[in-house]
N, CA and C atoms as a LAMMPS dump frame, in Angstrom:
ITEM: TIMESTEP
0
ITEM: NUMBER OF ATOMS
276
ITEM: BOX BOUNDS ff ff ff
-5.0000000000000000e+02 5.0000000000000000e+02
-5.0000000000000000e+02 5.0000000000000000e+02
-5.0000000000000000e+02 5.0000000000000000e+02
ITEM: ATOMS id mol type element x y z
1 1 1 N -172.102 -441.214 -346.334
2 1 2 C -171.408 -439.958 -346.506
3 1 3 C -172.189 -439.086 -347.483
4 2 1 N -172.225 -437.744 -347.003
5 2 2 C -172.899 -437.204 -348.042
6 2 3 C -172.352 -436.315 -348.95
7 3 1 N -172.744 -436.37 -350.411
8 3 2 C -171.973 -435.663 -351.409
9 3 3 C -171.18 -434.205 -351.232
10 4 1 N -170.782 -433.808 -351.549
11 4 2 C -170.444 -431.946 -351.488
12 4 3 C -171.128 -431.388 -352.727
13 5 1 N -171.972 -430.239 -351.862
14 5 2 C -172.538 -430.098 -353.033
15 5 3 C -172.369 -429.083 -354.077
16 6 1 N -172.787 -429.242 -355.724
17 6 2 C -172.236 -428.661 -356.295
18 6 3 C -172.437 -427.045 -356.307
19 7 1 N -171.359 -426.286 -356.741
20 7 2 C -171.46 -424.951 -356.553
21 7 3 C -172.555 -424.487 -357.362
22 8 1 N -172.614 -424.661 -359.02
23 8 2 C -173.546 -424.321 -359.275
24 8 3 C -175.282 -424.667 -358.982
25 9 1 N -174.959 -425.824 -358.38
26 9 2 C -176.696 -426.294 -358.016
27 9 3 C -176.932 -425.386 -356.831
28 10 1 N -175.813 -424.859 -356
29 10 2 C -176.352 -424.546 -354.647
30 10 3 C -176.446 -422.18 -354.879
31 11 1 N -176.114 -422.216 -356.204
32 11 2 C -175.972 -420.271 -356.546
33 11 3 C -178.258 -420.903 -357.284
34 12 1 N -178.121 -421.692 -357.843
35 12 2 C -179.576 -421.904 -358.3
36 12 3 C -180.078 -422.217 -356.818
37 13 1 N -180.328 -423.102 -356.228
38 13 2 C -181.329 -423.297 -355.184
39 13 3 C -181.303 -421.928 -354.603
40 14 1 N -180.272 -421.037 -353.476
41 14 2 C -180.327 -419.982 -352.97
42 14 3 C -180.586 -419.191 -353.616
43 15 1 N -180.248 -418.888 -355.123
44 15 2 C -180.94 -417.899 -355.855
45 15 3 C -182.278 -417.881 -356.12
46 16 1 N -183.013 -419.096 -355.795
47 16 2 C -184.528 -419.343 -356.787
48 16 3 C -184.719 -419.151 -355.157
49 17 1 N -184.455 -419.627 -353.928
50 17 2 C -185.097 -418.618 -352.753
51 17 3 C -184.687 -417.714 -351.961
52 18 1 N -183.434 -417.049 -352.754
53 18 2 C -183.934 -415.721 -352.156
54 18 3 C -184.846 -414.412 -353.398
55 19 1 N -185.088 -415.128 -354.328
56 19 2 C -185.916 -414.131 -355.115
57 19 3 C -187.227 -414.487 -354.65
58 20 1 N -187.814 -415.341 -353.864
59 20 2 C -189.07 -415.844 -353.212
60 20 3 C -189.594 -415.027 -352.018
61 21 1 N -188.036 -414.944 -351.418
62 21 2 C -188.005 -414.619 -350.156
63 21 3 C -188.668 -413.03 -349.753
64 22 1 N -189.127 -412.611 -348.892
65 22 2 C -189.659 -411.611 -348.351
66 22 3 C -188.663 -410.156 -348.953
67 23 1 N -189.085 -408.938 -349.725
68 23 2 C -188.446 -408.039 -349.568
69 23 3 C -187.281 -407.898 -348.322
70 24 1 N -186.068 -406.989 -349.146
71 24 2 C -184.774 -406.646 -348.068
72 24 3 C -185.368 -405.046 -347.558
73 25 1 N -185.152 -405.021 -346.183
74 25 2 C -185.298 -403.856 -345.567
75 25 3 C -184.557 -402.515 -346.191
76 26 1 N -184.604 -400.985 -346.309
77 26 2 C -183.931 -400.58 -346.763
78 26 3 C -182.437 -400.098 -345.896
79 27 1 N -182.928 -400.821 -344.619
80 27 2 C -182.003 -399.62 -343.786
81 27 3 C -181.595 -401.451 -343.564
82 28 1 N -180.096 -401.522 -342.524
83 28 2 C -179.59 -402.62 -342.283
84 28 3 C -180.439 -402.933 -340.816
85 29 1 N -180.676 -404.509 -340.912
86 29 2 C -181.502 -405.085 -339.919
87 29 3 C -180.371 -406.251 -339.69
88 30 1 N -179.902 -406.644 -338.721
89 30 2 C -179.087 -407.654 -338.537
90 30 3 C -180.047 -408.731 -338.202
91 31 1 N -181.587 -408.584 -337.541
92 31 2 C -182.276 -409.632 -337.449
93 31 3 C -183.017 -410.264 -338.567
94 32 1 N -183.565 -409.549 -339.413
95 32 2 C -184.17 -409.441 -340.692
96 32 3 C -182.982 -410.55 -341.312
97 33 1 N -182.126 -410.247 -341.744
98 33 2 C -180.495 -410.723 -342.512
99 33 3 C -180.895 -412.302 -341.869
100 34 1 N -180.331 -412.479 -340.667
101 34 2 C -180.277 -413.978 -340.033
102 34 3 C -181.263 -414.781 -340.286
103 35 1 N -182.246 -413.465 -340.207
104 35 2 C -183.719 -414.694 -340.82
105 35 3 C -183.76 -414.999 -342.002
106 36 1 N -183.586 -413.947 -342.838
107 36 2 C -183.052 -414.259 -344.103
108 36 3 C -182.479 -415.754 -344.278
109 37 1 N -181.11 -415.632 -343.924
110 37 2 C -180.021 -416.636 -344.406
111 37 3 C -180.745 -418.245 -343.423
112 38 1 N -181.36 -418.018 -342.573
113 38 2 C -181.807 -419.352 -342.008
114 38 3 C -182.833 -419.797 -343.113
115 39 1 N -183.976 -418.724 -343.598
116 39 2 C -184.995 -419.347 -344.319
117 39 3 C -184.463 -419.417 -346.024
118 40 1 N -183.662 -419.129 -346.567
119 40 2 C -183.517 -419.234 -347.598
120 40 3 C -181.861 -420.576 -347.369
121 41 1 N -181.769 -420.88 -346.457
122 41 2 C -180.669 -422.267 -346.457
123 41 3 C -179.485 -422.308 -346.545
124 42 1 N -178.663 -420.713 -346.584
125 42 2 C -177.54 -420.585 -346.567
126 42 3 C -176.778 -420.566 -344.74
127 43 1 N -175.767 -421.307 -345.302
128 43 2 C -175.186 -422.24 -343.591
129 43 3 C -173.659 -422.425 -343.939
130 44 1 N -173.258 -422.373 -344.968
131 44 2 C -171.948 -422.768 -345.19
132 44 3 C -171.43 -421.581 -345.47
133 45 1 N -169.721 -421.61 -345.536
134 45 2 C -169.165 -420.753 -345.846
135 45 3 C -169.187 -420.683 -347.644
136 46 1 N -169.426 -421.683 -348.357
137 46 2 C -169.204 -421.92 -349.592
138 46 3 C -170.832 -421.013 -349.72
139 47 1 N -172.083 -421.008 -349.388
140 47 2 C -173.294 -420.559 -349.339
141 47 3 C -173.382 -418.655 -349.057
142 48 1 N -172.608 -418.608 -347.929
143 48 2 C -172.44 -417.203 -348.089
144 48 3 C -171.649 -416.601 -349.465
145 49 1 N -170.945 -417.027 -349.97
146 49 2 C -170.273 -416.858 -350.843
147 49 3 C -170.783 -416.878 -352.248
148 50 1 N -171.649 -417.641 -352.35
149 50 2 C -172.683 -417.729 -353.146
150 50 3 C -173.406 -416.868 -353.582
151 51 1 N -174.209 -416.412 -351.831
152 51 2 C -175.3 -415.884 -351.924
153 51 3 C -174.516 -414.028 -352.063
154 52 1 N -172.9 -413.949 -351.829
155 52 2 C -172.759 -412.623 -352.383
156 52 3 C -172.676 -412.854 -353.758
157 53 1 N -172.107 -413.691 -354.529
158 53 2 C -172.653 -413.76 -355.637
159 53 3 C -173.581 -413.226 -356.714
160 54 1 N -174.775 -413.691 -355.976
161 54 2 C -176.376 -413.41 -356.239
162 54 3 C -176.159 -412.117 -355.963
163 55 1 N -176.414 -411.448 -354.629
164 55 2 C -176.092 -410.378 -354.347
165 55 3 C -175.883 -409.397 -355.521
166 56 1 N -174.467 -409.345 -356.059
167 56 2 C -173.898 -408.692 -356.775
168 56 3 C -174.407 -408.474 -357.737
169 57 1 N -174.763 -409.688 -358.761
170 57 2 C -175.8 -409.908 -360.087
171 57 3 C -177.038 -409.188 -359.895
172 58 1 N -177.91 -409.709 -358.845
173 58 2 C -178.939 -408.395 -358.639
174 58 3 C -178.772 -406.692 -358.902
175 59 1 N -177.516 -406.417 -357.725
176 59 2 C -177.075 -405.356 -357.989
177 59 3 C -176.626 -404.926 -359.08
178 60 1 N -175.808 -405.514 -360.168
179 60 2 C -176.05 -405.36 -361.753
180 60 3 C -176.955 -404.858 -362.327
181 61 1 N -178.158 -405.879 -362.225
182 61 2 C -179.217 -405.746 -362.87
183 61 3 C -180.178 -404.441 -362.094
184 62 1 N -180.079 -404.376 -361.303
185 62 2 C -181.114 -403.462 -360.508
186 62 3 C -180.553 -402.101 -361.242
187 63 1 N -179.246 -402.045 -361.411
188 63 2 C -178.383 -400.523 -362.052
189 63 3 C -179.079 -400.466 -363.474
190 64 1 N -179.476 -401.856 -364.104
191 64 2 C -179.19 -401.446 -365.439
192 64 3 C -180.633 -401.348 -365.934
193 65 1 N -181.507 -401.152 -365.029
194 65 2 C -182.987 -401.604 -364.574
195 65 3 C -183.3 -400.063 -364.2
196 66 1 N -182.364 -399.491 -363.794
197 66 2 C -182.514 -398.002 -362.98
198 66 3 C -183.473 -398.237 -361.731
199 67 1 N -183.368 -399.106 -360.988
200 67 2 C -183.843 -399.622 -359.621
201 67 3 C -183.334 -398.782 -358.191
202 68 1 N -183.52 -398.802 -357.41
203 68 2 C -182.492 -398.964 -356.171
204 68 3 C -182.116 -399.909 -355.939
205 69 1 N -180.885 -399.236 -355.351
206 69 2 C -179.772 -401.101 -355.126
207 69 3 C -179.095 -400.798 -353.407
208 70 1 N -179.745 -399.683 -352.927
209 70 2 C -179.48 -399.504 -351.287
210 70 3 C -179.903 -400.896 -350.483
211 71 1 N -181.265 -401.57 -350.902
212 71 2 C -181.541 -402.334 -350.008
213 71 3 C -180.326 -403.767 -350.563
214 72 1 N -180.253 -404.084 -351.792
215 72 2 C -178.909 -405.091 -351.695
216 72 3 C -177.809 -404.691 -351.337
217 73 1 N -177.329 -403.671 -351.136
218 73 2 C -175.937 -403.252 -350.703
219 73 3 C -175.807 -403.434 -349.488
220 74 1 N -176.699 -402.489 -348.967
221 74 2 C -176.989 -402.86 -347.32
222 74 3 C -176.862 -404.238 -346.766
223 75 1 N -177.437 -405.13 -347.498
224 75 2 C -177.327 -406.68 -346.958
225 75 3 C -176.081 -407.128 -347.71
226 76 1 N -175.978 -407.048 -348.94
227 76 2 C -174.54 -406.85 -348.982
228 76 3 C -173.331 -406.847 -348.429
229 77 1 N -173.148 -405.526 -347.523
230 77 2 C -172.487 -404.939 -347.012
231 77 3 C -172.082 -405.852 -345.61
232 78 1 N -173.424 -406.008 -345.106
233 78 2 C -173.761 -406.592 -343.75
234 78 3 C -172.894 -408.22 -343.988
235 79 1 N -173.421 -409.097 -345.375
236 79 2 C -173.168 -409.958 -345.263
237 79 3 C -171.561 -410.208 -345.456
238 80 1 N -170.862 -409.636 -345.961
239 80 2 C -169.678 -409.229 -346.048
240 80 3 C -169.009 -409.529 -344.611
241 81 1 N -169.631 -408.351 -343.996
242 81 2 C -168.595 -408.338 -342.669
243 81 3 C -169.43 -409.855 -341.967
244 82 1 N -170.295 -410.509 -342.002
245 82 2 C -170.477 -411.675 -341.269
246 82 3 C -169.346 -412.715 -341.88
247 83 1 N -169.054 -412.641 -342.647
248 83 2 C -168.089 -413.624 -343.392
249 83 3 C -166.833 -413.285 -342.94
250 84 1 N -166.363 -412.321 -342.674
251 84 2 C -165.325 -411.42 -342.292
252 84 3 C -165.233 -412.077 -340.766
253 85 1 N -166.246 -411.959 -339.875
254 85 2 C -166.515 -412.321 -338.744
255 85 3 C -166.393 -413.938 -338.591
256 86 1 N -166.879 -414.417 -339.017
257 86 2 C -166.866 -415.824 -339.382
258 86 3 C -165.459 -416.597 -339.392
259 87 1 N -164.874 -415.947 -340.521
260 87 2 C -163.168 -416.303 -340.768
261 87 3 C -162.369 -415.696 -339.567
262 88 1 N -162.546 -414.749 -339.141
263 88 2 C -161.78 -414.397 -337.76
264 88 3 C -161.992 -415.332 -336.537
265 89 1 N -163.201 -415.522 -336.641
266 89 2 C -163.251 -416.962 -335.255
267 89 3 C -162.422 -417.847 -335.275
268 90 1 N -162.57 -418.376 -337.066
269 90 2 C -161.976 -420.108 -336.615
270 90 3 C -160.336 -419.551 -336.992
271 91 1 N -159.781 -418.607 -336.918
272 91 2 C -158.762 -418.132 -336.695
273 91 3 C -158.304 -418.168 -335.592
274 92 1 N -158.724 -418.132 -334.619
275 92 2 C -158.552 -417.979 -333.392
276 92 3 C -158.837 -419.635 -332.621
């Protein structure tokens, strides 16, 4: 049987790759996103959740950085409604 794994080990692993990971597009790419979340290992619902997490903290920092924060919002945004989407299936 395999463990469940812990929340905070799994906001560090997805966080240490998606700061690895390839620049976010600025405009929304739904293919870009999937590739995203396949190559950086997020698969669970506990992982998306996570990875808005991260998300958000970036977006923090990017404000307080005086950055743009269009390209995290955008995926953001996107990843949001996949989760949204997600929970409506197994609703059904």
């Amino acid at each position: 049987m395999n463990p469940v794994p812990d929340r905070n080990q799994r906001k560090y692993e997805i966080g240490t790759a998606f700061r690895r990971a390839a620049h976010l597009p600025s405009e929304a790419d739904p293919q870009i996103y999937k590739a995203l979340l396949k190559e950086i290992g997020v698969a669970t619902d506990m992982d998306m959740g996570v990875l808005c997490s991260i998300l958000q903290d970036a977006i923090m920092t990017a404000v307080r950085e005086e950055r743009p924060t269009t390209p995290l919002h955008t995926f953001l945004d996107w990843l949001s409604m996949e989760q949204l989407h997600r929970e409506y299936e197994d609703v059904d």
